[in-house]
C-alpha positions in Angstrom: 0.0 0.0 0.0 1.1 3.7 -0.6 0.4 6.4 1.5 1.3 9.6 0.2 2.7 12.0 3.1 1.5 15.4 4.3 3.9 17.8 5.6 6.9 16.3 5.3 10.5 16.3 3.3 9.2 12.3 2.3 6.5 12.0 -0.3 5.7 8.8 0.4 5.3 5.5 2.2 5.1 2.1 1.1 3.8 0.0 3.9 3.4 -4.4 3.6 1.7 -5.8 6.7 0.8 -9.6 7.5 -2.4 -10.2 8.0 -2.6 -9.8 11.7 -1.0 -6.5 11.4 2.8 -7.3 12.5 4.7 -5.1 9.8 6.5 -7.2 6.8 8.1 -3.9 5.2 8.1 0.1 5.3 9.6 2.2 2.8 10.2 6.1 3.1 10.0 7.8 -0.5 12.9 10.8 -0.1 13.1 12.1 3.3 16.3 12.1 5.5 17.6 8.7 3.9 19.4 7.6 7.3 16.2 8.7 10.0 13.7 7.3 7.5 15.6 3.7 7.1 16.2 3.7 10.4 12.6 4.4 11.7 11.7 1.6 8.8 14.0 -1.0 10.2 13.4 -0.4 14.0 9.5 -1.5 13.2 9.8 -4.2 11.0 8.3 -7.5 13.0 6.4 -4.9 15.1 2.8 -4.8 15.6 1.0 -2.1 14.0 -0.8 -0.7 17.0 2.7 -1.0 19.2 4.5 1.1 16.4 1.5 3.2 16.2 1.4 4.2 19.9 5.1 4.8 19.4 4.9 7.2 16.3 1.8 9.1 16.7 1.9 12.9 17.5 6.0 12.8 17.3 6.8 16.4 15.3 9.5 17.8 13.2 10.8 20.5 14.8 8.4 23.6 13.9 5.8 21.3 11.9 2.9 19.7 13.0 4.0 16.2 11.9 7.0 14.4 10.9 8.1 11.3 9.3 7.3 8.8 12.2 4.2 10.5 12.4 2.9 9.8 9.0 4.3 6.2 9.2 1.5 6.0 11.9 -1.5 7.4 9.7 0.1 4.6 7.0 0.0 2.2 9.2 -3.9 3.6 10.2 -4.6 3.5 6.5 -2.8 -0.1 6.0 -4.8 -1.8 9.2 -8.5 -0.5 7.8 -7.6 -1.7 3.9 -6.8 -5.4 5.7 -9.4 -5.6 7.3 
């Protein structure tokens, strides 16, 4: 699934869960390439939810959101289309 960001230097996110939400893959599209494979390798095997409760709400400095932060609306987005 993509999930095209909002507010951020990425444009994208390409997110692959298992069906009972533990996350296969993420992929940033641009962005800081060391935070944003970082971020994507620290919740690979996760559960969605745990990584959401994780993400959610973190901020980029003066903006509103960051890249963690949209990982968890993908993640959101990901969960509803499997279910």
């Amino acid at each position: 699934m993509l999930y095209k960001t909002k507010g951020t230097c990425s444009v994208g996110i390409v997110v692959e869960l298992e069906p009972d939400h533990t996350i296969r893959n993420v992929e940033f599209i641009g962005g800081c390439s060391g935070n944003t494979q970082g971020v994507a390798s620290l919740v690979k095997g996760m559960k969605a939810e745990d990584a959401i409760s994780r993400l959610k709400g973190i901020r980029c400095g003066s903006k509103p959101t960051s890249c963690p932060d949209q990982l968890s609306k993908a993640l959101e987005q990901a969960m509803k289309e499997t279910a």
